[in-house]
DOPA-952471 format. One record per residue (C-alpha): residue in three letters; x, y, z. Coordinates in nm, 4 decimals, decimal comma. Each point is the difference from the previous one (the first is absolute). Layout:
<pts>
 type       px       py       pz
  ALA        X        Y        Z
...
</pts>
This chain:
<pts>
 type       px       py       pz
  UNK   8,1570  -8,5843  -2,7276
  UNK  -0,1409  -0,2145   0,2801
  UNK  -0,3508  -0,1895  -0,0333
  UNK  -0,1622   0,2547   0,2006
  UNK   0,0707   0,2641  -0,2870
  UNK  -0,0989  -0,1788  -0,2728
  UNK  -0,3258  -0,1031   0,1777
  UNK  -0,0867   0,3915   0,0082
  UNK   0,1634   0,0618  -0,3237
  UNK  -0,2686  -0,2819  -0,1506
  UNK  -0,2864   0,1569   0,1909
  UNK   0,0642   0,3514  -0,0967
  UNK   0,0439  -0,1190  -0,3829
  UNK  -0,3726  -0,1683   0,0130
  UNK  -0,1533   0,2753   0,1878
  UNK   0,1346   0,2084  -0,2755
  UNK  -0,1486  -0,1927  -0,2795
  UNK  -0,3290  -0,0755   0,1700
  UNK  -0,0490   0,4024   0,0277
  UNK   0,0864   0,0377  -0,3629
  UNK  -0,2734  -0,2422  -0,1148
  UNK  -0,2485   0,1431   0,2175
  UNK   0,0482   0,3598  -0,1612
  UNK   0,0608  -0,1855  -0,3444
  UNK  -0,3564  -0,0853   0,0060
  UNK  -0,2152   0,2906  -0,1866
  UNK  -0,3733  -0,0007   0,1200
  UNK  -0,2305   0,0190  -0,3419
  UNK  -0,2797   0,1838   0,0193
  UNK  -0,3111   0,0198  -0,2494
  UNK  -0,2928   0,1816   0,0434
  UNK  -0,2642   0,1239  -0,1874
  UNK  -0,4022   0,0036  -0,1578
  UNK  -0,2584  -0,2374  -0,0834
  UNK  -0,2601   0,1192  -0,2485
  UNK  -0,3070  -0,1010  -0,1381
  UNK  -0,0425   0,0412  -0,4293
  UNK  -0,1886   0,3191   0,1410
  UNK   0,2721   0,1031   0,1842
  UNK  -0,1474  -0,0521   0,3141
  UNK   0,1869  -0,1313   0,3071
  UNK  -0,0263  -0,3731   0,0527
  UNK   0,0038  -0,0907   0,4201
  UNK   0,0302  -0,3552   0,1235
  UNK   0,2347  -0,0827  -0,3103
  UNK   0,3150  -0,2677   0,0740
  UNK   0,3119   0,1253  -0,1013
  UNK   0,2881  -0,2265  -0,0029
  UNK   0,3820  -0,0401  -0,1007
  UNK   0,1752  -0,3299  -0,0340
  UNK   0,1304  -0,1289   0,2792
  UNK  -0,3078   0,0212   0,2106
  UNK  -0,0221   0,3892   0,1194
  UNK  -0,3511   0,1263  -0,0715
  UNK  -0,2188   0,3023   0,0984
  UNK  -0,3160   0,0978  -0,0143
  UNK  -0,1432   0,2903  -0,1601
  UNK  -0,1676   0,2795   0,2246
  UNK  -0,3171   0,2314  -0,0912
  UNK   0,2023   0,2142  -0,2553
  UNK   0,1429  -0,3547  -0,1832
  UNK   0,3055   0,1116   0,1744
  UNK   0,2548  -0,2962   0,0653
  UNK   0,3422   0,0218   0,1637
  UNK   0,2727  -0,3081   0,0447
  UNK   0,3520  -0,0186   0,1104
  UNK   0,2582  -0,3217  -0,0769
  UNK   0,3598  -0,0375   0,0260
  UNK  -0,0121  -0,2039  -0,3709
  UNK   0,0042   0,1852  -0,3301
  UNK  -0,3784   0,0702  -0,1378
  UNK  -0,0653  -0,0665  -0,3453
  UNK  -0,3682  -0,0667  -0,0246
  UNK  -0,3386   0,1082   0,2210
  UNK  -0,2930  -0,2628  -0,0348
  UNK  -0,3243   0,1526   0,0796
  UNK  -0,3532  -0,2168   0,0338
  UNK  -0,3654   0,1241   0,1271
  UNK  -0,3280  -0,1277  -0,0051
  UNK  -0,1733   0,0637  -0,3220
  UNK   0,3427   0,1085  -0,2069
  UNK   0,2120  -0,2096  -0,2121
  UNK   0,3461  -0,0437   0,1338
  UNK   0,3234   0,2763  -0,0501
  UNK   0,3500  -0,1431  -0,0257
  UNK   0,2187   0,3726  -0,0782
  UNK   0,3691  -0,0038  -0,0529
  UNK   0,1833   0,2549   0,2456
  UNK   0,3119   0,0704  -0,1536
  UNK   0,1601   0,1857   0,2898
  UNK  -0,3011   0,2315   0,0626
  UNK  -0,1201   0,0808   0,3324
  UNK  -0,3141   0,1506  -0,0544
  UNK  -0,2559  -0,1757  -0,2372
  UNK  -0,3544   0,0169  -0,0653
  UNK  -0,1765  -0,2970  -0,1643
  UNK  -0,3624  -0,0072  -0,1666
  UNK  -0,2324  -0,2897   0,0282
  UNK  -0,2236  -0,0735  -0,2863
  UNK  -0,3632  -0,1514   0,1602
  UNK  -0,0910  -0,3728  -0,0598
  UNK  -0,3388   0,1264  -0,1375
  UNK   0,1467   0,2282  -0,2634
  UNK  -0,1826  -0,0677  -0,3482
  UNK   0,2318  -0,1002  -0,2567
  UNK   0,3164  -0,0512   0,2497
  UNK   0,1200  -0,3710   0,0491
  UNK   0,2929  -0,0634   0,1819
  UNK   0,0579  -0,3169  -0,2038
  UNK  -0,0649  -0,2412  -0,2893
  UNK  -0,1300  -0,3027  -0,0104
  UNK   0,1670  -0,2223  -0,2602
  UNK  -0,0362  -0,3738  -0,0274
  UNK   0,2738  -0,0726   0,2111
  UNK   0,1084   0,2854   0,2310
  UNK  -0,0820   0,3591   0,0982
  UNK   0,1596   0,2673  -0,1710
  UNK   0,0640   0,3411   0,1605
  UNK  -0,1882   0,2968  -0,1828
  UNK   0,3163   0,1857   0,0693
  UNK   0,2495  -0,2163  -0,1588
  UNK  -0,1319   0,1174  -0,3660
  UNK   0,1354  -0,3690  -0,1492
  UNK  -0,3437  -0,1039  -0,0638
  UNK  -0,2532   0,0610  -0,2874
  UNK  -0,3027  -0,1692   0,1563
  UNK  -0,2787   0,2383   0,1667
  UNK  -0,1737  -0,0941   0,3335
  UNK  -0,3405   0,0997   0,0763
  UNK  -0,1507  -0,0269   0,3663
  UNK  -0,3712   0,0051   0,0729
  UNK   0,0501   0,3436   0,1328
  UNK   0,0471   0,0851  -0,3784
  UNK  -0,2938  -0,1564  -0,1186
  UNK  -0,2319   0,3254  -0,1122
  UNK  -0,3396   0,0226   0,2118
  UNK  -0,2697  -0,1936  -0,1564
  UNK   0,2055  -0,2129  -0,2052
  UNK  -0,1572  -0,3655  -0,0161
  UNK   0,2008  -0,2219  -0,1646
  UNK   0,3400  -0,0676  -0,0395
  UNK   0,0470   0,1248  -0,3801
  UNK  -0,2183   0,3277   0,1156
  UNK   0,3301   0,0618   0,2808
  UNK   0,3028  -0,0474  -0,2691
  UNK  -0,1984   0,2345  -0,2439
  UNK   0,2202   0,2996   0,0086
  UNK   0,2387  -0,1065   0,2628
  UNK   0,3198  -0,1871  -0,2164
  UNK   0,1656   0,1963  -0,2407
  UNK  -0,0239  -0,1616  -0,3661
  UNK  -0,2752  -0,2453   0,1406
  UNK  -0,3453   0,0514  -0,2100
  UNK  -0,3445  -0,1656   0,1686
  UNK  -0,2481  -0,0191  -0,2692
  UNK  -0,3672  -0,1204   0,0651
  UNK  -0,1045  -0,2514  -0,2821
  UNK  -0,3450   0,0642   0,1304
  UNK  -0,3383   0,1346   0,1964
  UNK  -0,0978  -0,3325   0,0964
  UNK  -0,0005  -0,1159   0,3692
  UNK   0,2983  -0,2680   0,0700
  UNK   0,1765   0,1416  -0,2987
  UNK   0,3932   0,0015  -0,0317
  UNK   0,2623   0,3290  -0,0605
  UNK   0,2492  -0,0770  -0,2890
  UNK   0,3335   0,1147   0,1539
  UNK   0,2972   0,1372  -0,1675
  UNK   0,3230   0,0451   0,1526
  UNK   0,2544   0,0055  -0,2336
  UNK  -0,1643   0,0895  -0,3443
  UNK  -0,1326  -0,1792  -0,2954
  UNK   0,2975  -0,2246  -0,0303
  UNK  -0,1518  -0,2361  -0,2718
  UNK  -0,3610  -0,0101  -0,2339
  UNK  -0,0661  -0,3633   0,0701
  UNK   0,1653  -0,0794   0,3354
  UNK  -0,1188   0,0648   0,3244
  UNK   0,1054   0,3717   0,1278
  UNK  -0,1605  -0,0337   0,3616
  UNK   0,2418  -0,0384   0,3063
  UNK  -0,0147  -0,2900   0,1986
  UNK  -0,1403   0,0464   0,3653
  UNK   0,1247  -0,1916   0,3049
  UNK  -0,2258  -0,0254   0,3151
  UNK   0,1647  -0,1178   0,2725
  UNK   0,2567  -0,1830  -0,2020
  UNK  -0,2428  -0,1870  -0,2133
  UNK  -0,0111   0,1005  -0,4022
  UNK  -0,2941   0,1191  -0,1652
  UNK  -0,0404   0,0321  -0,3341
  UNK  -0,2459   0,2551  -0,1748
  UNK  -0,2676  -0,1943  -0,1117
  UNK  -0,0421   0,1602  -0,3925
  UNK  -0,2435  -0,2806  -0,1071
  UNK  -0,3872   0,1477  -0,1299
  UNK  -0,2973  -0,1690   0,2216
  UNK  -0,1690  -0,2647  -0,1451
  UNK  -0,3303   0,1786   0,0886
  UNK   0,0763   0,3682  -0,0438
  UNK   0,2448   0,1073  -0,3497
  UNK   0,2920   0,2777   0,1430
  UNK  -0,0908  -0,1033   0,4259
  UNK   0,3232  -0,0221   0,1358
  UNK   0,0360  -0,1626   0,3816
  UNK   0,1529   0,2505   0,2536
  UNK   0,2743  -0,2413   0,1965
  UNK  -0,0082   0,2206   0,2743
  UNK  -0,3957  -0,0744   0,0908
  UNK   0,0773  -0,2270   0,2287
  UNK   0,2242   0,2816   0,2274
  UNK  -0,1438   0,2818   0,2353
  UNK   0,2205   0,3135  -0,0612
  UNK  -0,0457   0,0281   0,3764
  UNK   0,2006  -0,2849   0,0426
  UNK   0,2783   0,0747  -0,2243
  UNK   0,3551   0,0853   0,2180
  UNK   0,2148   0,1642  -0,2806
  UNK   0,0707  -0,0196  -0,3607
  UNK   0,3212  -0,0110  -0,1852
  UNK  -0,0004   0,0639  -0,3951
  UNK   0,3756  -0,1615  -0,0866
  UNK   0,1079   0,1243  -0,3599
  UNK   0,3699  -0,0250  -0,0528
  UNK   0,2704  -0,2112   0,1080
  UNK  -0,2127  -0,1486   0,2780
  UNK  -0,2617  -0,1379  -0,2221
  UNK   0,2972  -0,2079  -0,1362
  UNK  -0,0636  -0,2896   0,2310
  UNK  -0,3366  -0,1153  -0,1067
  UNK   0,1390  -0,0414  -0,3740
  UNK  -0,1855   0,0291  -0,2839
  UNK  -0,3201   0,0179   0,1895
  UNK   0,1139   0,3395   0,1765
  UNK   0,0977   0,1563  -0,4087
  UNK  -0,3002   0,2060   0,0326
  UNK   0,0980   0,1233   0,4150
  UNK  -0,1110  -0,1333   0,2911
  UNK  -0,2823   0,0879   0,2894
  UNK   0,0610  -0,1027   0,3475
  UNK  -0,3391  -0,0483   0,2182
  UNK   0,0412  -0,0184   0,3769
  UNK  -0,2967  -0,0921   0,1756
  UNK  -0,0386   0,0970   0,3979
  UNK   0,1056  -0,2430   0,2727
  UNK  -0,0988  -0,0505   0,3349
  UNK   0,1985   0,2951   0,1955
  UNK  -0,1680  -0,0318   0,2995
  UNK  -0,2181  -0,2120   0,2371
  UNK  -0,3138   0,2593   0,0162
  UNK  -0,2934   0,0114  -0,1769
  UNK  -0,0904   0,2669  -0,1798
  UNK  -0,3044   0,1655  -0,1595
  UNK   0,0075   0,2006  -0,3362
  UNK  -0,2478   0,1497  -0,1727
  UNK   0,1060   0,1755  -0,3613
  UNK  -0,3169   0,0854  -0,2438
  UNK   0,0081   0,2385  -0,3407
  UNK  -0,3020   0,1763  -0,0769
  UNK  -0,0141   0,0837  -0,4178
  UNK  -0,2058   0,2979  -0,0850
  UNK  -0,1847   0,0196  -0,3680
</pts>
């Protein structure tokens, strides 16, 4: 066989292979729905698969894309939603709900000392509140976890202004210790204060006074393994206080009043 030969026999041999990877590669396609908790279509929403290919979602939350790698999960974010990661698993067709950022009782995640914990994971015990949750007319802080944590009981010592809640998380764990969790705002301890006034016999200071409930980001009541880290001070469970930050460079104007009827 002469050089000329083999030169054609080599050229014939790649053109071969190059055809069989082009019709090797198998175009993956995903389409499907995006739906509001209502089930109502969601338009504008991003819809993306790793490796960069994204789509937009039309008037009917519709959403088609096409990609020569193998799909196994659709991200999905719009404005006002929390974010959707969904597993595939070889489907073509899928329709995802989004749950809205404003939904009462729905957080996405958990504050803990440390980290954020996803709601979905289930490895937590602690219980985030938002001040979307906070009930309407609620004025201070022991008035918004009233109700809201499982196990947790809020008990006013009093009727007099300025006057403290005795706060029970995890029982009446001893007769002549302290029972009271120990609250955390903004990473600084405070302890209950369960000394009698000097002036007033049973008046009880309320450490949360000095806070606006307006002001007050999110609250996370830690009582299992999580209240492990503060020690012996977190025995009796632990509440988290966030306070707002600056989010962004405008001013703002808010007026909230309560009107009490007799």
């Amino acid at each position: 066989m002469d050089m000329k030969n083999i030169k054609i026999t080599l050229m014939s041999l790649l053109l071969f292979l190059s055809a069989a990877e082009v019709c090797g590669q198998k175009v993956h396609k995903i389409s499907g729905k995006i739906l509001s908790s209502f089930h109502q279509p969601i338009e504008g929403a991003i819809v993306n698969i790793p490796g960069g290919k994204e789509a937009i979602t039309t008037g009917e939350g519709t959403f088609h894309i096409e990609s020569k790698k193998d799909i196994k999960q659709v991200s999905v974010w719009a404005v006002g939603y929390y974010p959707v990661t969904q597993l595939v698993n070889g489907r073509e067709e899928v329709v995802i709900m989004m749950v809205p950022e404003d939904r009462y009782k729905y957080n996405e995640s958990t504050v803990l000392p440390f980290r954020q914990e996803s709601t979905r994971s289930e490895q937590t015990t602690a219980t985030n509140i938002t001040k979307k949750d906070f009930t309407t007319g609620v004025r201070k802080i022991d008035q918004a976890l009233t109700g809201q944590v499982a196990g947790l009981q809020t008990t006013r010592t009093g009727g007099m202004p300025g006057e403290g809640s005795y706060m029970n998380l995890r029982g009446i764990r001893s007769l002549v210790g302290a029972n009271a969790p120990l609250v955390v705002i903004n990473g600084v301890p405070h302890l209950p204060d369960t000394h009698e006034s000097q002036l007033i016999n049973g008046f009880s200071r309320d450490i949360f006074q000095a806070y606006n409930i307006q002001d007050i980001q999110n609250i996370t009541v830690l009582k299992g393994a999580e209240a492990s880290m503060y020690g012996s001070m977190g025995s009796n469970g632990v509440i988290l206080i966030e306070t707002d930050g600056a989010a962004l460079m405008t001013w703002k104007r808010k007026l909230v009043s309560t009107v009490n009827m007799v």
